[in-house]
Backbone as CSV, one residue per row, in Angstrom:
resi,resn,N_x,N_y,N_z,CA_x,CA_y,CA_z,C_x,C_y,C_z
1,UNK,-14.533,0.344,23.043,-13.854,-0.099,24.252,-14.882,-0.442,25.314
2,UNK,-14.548,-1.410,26.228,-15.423,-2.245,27.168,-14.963,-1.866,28.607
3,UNK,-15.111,-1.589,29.534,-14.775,-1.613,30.828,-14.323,-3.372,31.158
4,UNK,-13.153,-3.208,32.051,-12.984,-4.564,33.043,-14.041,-4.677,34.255
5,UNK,-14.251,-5.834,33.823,-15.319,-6.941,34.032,-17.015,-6.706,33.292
6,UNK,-16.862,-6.505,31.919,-17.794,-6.520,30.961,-17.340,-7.788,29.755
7,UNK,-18.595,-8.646,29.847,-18.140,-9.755,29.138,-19.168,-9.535,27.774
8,UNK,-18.350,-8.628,26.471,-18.851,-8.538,25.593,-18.522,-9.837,24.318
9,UNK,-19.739,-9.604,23.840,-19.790,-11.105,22.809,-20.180,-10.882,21.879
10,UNK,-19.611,-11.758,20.910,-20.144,-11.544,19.123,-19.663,-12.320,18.634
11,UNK,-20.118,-13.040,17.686,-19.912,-13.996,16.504,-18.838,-13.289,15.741
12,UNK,-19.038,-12.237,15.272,-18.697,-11.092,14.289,-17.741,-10.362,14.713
13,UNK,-16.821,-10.100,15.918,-15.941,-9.637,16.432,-14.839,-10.403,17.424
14,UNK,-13.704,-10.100,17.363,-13.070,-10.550,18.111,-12.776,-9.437,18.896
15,UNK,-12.509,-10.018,20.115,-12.456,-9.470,21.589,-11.034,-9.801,22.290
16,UNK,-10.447,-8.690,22.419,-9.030,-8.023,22.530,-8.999,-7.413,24.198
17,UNK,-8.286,-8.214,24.961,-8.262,-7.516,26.458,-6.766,-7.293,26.599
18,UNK,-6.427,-5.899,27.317,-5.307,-5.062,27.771,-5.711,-4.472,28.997
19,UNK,-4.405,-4.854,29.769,-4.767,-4.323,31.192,-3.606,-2.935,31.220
20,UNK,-3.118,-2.014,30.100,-2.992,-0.880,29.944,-3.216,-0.079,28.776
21,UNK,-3.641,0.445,28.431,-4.278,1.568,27.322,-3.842,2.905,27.678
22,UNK,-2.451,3.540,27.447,-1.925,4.436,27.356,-2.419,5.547,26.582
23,UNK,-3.091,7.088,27.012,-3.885,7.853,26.375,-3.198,7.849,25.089
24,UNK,-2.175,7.739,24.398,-1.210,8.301,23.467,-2.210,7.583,22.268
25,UNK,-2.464,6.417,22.719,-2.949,5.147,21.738,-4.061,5.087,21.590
26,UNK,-5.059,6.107,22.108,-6.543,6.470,21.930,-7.035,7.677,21.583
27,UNK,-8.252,7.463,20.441,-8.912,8.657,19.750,-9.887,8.406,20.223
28,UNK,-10.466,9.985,20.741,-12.110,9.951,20.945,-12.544,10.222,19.568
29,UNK,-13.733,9.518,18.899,-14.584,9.806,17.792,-15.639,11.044,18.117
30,UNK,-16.246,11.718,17.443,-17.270,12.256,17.828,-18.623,11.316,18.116
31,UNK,-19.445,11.854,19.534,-19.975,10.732,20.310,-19.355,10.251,21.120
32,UNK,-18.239,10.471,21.564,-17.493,9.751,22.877,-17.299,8.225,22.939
33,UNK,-17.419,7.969,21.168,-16.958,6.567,21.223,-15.450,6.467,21.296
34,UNK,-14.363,5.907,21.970,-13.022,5.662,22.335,-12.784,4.388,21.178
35,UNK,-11.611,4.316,20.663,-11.216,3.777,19.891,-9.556,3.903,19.565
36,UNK,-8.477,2.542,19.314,-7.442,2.471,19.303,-7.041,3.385,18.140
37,UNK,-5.697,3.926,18.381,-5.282,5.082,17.049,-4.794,3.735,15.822
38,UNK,-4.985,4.523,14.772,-4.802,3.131,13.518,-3.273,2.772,13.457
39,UNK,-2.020,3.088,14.201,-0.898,2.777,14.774,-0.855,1.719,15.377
40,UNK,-1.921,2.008,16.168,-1.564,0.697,17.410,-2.712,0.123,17.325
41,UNK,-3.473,0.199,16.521,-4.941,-0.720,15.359,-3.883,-1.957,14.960
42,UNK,-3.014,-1.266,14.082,-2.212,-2.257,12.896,-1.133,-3.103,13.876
43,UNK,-0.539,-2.985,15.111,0.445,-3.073,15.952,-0.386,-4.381,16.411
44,UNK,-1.418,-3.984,17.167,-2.245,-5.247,17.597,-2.866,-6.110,16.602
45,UNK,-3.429,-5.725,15.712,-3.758,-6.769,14.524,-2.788,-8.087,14.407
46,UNK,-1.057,-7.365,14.414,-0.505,-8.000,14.047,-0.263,-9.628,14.228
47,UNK,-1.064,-10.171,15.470,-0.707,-11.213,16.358,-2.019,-11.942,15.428
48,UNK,-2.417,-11.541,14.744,-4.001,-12.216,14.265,-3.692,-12.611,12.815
49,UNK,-3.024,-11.636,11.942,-3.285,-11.711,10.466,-1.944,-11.804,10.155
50,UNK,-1.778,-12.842,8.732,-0.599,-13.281,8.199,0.031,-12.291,7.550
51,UNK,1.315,-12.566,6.959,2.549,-10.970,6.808,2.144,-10.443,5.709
52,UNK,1.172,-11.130,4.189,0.588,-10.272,3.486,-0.661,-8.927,3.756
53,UNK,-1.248,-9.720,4.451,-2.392,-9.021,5.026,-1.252,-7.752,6.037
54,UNK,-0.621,-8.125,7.058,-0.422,-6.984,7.855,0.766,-6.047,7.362
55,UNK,0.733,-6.148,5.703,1.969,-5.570,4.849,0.818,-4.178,4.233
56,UNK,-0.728,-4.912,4.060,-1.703,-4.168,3.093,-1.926,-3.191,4.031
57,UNK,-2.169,-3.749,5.519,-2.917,-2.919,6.716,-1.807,-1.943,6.624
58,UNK,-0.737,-2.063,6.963,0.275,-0.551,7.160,0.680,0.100,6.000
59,UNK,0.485,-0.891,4.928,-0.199,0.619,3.993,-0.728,1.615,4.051
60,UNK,-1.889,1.145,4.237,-3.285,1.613,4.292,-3.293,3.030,5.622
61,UNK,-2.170,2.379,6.735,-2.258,3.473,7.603,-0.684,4.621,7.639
62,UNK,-0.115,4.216,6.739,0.767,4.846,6.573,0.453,6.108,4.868
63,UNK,-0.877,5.829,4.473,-1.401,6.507,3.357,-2.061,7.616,4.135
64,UNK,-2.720,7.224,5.214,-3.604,7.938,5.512,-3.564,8.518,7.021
65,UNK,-2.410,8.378,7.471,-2.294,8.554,9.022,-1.559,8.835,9.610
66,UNK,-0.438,8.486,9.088,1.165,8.529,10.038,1.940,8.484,9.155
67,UNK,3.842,7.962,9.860,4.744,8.156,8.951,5.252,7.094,9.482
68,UNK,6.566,6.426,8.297,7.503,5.085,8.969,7.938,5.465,10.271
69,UNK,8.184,6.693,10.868,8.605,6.559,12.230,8.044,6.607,13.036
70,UNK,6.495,7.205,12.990,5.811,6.971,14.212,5.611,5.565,14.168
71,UNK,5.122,4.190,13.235,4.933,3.164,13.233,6.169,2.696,13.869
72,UNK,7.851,2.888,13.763,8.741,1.957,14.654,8.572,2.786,16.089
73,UNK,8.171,4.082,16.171,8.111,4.288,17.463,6.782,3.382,18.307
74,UNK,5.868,3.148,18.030,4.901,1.818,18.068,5.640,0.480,18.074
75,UNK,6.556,0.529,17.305,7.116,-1.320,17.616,8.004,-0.909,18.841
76,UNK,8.802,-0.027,19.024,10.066,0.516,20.141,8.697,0.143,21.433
77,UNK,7.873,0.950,21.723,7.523,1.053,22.828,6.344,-0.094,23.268
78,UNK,6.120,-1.041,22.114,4.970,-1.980,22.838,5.800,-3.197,22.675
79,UNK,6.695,-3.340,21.479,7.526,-4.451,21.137,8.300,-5.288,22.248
80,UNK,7.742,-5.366,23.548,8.642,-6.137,24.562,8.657,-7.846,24.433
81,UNK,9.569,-8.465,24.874,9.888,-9.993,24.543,8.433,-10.299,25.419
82,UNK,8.346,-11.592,24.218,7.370,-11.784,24.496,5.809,-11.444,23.878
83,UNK,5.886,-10.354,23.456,4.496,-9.474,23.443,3.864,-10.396,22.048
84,UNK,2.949,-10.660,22.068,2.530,-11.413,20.668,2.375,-10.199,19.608
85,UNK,2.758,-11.370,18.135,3.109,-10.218,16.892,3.766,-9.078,17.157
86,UNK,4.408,-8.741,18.120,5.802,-8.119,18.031,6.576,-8.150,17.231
87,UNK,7.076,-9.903,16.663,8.396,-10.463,15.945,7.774,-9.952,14.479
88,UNK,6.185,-10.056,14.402,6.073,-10.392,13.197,5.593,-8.501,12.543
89,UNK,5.486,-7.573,13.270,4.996,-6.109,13.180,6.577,-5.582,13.139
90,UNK,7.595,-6.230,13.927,8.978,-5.655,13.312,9.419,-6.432,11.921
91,UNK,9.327,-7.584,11.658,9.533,-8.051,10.363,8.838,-7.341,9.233
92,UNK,7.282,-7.259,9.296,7.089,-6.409,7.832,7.725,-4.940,8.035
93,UNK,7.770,-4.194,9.005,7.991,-2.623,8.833,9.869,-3.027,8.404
94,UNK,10.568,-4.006,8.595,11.853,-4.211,8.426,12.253,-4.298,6.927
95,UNK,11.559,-4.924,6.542,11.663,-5.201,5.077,11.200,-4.720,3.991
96,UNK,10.154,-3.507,4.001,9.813,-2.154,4.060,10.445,-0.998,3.584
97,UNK,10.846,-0.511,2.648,11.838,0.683,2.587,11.282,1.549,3.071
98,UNK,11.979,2.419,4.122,11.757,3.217,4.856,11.551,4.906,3.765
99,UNK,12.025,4.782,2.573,11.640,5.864,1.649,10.753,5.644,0.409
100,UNK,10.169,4.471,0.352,8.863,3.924,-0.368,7.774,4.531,-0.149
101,UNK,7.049,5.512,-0.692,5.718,6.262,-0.547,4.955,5.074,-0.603
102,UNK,3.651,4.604,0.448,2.632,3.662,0.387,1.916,3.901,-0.643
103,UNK,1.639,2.494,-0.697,0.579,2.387,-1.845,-0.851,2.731,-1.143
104,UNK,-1.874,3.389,-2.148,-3.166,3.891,-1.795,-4.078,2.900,-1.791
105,UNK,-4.136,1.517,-2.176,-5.028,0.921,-2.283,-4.517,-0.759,-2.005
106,UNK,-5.246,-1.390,-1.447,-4.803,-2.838,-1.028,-4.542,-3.529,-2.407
107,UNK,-5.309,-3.381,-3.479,-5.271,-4.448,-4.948,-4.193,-3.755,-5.652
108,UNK,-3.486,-2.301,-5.221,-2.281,-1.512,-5.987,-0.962,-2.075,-4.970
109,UNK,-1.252,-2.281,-3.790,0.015,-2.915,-3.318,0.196,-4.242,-3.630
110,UNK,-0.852,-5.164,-3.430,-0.699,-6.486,-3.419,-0.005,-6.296,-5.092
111,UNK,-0.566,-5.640,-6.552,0.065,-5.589,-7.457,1.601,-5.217,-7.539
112,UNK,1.461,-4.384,-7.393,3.215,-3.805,-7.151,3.959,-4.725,-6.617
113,UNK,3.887,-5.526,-5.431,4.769,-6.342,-4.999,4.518,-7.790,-6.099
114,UNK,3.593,-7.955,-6.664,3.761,-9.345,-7.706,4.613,-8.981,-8.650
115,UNK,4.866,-8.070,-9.190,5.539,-7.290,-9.852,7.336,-7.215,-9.828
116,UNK,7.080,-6.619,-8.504,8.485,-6.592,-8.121,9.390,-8.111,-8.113
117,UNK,8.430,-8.898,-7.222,9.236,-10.738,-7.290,9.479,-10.558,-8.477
118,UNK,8.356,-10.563,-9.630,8.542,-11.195,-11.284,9.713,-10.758,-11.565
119,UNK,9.923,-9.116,-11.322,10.999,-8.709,-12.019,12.311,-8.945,-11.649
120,UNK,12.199,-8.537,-9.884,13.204,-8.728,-9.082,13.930,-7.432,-9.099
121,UNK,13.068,-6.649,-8.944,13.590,-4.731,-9.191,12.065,-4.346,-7.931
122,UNK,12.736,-3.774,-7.252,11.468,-2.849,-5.997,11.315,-1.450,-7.145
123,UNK,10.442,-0.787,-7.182,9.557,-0.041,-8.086,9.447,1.068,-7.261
124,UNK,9.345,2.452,-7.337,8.860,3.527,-7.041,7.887,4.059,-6.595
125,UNK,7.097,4.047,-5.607,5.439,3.853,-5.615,4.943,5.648,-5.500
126,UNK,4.368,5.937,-6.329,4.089,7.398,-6.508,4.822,8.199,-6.659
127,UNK,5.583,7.882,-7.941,6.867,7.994,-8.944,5.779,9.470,-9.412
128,UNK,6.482,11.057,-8.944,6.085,12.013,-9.640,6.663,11.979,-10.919
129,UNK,6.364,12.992,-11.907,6.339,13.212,-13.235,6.001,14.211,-13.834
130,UNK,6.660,15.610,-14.071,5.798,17.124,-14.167,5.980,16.752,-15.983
131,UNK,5.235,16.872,-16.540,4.810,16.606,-17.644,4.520,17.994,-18.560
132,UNK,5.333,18.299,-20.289,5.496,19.208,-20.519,4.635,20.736,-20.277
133,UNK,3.467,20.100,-20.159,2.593,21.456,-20.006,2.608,21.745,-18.407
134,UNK,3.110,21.428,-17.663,3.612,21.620,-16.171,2.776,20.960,-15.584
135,UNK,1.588,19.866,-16.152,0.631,19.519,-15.049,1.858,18.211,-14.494
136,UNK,1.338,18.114,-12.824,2.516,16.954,-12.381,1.418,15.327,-11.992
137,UNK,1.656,14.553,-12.482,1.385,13.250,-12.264,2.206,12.567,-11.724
138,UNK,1.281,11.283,-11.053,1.947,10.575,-10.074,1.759,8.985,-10.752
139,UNK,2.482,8.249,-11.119,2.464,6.954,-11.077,2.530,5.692,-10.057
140,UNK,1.569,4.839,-10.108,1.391,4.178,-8.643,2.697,3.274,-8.725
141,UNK,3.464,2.704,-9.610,5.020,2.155,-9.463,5.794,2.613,-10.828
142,UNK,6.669,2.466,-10.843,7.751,3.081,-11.940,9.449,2.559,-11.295
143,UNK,9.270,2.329,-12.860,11.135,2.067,-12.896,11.728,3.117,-13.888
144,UNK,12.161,3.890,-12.984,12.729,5.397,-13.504,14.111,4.797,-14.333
145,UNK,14.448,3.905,-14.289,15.802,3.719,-15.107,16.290,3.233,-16.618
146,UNK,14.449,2.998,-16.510,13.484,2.257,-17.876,12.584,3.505,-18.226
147,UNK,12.586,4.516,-17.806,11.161,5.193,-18.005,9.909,4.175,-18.305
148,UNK,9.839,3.718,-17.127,8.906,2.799,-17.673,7.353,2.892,-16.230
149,UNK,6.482,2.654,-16.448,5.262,2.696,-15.305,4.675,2.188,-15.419
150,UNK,3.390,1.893,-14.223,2.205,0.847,-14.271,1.472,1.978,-13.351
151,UNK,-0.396,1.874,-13.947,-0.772,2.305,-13.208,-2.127,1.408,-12.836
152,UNK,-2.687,1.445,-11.937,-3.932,0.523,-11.705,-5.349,1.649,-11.349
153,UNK,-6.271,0.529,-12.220,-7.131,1.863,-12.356,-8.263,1.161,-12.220
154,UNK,-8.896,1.419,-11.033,-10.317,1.017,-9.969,-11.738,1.260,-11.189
155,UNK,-11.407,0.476,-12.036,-13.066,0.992,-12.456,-14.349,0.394,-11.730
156,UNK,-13.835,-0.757,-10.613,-15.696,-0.975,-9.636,-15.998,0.463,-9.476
157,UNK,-15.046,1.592,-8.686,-15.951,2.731,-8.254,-15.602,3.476,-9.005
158,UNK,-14.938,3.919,-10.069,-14.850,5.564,-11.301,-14.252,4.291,-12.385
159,UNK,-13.887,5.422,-13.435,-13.350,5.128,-14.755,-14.613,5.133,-15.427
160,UNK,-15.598,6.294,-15.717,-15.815,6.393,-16.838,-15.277,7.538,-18.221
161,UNK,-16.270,7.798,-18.922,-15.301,8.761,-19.904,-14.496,9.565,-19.839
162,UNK,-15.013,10.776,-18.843,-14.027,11.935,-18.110,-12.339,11.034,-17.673
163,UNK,-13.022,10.020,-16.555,-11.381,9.675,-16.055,-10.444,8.968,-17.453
164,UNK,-11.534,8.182,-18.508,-10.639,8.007,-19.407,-10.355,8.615,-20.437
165,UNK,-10.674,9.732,-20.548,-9.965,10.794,-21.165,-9.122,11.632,-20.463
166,UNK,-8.902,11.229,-19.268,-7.850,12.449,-18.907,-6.502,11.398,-18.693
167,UNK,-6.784,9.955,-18.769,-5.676,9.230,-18.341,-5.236,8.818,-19.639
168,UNK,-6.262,8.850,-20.839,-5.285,9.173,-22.120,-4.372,10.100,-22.405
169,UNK,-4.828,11.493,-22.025,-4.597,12.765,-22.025,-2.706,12.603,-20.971
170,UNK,-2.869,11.951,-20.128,-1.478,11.757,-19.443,-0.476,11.004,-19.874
171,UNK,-1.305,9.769,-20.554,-0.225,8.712,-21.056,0.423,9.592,-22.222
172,UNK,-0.062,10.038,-22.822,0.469,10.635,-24.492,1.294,11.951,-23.873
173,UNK,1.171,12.541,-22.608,2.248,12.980,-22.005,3.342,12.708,-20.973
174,UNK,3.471,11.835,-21.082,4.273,10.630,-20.302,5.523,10.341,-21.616
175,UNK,4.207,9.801,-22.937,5.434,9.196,-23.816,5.725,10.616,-24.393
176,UNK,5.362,11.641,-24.584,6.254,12.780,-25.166,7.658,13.066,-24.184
177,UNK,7.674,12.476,-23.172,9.088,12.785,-22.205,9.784,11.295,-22.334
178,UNK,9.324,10.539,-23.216,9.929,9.106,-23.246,9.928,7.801,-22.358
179,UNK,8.633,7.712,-22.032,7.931,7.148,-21.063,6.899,5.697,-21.031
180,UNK,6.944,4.989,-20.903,5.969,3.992,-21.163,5.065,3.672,-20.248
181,UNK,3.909,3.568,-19.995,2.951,3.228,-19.311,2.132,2.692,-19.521
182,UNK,1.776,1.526,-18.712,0.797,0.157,-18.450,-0.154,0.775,-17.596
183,UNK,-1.217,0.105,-17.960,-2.376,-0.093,-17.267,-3.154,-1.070,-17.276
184,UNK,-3.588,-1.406,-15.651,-4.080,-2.804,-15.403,-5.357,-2.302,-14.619
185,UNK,-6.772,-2.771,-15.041,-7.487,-2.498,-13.980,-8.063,-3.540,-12.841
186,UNK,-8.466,-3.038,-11.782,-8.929,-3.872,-10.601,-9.988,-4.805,-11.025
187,UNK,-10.450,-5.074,-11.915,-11.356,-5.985,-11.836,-10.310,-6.962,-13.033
188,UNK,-9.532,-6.439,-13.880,-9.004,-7.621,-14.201,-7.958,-8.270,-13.610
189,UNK,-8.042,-7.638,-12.608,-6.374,-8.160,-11.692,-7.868,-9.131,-10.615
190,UNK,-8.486,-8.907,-10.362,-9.385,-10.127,-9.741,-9.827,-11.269,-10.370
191,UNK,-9.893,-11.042,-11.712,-10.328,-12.013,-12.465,-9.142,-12.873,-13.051
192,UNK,-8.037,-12.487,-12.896,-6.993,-13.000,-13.848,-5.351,-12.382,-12.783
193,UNK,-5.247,-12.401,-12.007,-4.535,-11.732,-11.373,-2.840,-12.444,-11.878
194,UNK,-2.511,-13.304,-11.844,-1.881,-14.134,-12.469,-1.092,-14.210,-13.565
195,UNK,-2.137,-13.699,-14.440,-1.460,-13.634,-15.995,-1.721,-12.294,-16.150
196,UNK,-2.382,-11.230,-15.239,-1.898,-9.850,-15.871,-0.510,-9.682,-15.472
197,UNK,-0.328,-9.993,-13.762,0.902,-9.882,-13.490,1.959,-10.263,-14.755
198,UNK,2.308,-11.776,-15.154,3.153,-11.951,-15.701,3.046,-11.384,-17.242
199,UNK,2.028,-10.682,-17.741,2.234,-9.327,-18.589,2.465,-8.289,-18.572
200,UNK,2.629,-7.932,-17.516,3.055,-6.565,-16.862,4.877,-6.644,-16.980
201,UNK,4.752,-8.219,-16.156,6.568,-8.243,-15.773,6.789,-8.390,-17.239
202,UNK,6.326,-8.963,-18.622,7.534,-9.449,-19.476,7.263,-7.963,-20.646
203,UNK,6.375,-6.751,-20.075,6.494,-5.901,-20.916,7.307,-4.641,-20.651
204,UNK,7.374,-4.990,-18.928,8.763,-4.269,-18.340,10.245,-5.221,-18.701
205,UNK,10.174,-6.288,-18.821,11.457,-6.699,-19.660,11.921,-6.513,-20.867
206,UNK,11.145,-6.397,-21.900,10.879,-5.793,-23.385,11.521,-4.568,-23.130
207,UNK,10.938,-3.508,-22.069,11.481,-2.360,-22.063,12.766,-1.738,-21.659
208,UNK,12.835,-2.864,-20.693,14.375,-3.217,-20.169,15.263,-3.316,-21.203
209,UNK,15.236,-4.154,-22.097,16.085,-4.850,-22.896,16.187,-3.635,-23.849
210,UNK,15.115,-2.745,-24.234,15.462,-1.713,-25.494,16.143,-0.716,-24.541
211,UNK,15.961,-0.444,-23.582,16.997,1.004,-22.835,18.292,-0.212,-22.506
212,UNK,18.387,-1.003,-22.763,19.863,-1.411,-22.292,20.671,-1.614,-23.846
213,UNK,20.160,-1.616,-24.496,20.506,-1.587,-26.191,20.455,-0.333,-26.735
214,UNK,19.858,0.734,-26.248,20.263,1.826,-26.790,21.551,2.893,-26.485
């Protein structure tokens, strides 16, 4: 944060002026650096970045920060006519299920929602699962009506042997409760994002089609 009448500059930043900053909406860091709370981070963003992008951002702060109601209490109290990205910070939190656990990762939401269009079914996002030996797992989307799941699995930063032996170790207890589970990882959803999606959707239709026949 800058004092009024400090004319700060950067190539590399954009520069945001408010002539009120309500304590509610500020964290001191350690160091006495002042900084907007990630509420009203994502609230103001909104006037800058298009509705995918400010769908990933309140993810991201609803994983790690807050809850759906402090975020509409943020649209209630800054949302006045007029206010830029107002229209567009009540449109994504609107369309939003208000009982949808966020997704943990920007390349697991942006997935999940390609997903959902293909299928045209909204998905479960951290779909628990206590699994016979009582350990409980979480699936990043699931269609509980299919026993069916997807999980996405970051190997740029982990996935070596350990994590893939323990996520074998889950799947084979997943299908002992009658369960199916996909896995897509982040680097092939960058490389191919496209056609994993539409393998994902036509192997949740496959699965569809056998629980509706049985």
């Amino acid at each position: 944060m800058a004092p009024h009448g400090a004319h700060p500059f950067s190539c590399d930043v954009l520069v945001r002026r408010t002539n009120h900053l309500p304590q509610i909406d500020l964290v001191e860091l350690p160091g006495g650096l002042r900084v907007t709370t990630p509420p009203r981070t994502a609230f103001d963003l909104a006037r800058h970045v298009p509705d995918p992008l400010l769908e990933t951002i309140i993810e991201q702060v609803l994983d790690r920060h807050c809850s759906m109601p402090t975020l509409w209490e943020v649209a209630r109290r800054l949302g006045g006519r007029g206010r830029p990205g107002a229209a567009r910070f009540n449109r994504v939190l609107s369309l939003r299920p208000a009982w949808q656990k966020p997704a943990q990762s920007g390349i697991e939401f942006r997935t999940l929602k390609a997903i959902e269009q293909a299928i045209d079914l909204t998905l479960v996002r951290q779909f628990g699962l206590r699994l016979h030996d009582g350990t409980r797992i979480h699936l990043d989307g699931a269609d509980p009506s299919a026993k069916w799941g997807v999980d996405i699995d970051h190997v740029t930063w982990h996935g070596g042997r350990i994590d893939a032996q323990r996520d074998k170790g889950r799947d084979r207890g997943a299908r002992r409760l009658g369960w199916q589970i996909e896995r897509a990882t982040d680097l092939e959803l960058k490389e191919r994002f496209d056609s994993v999606i539409a393998e994902l959707a036509e192997l949740h239709r496959h699965r569809f089609r056998e629980f509706r026949a049985a």
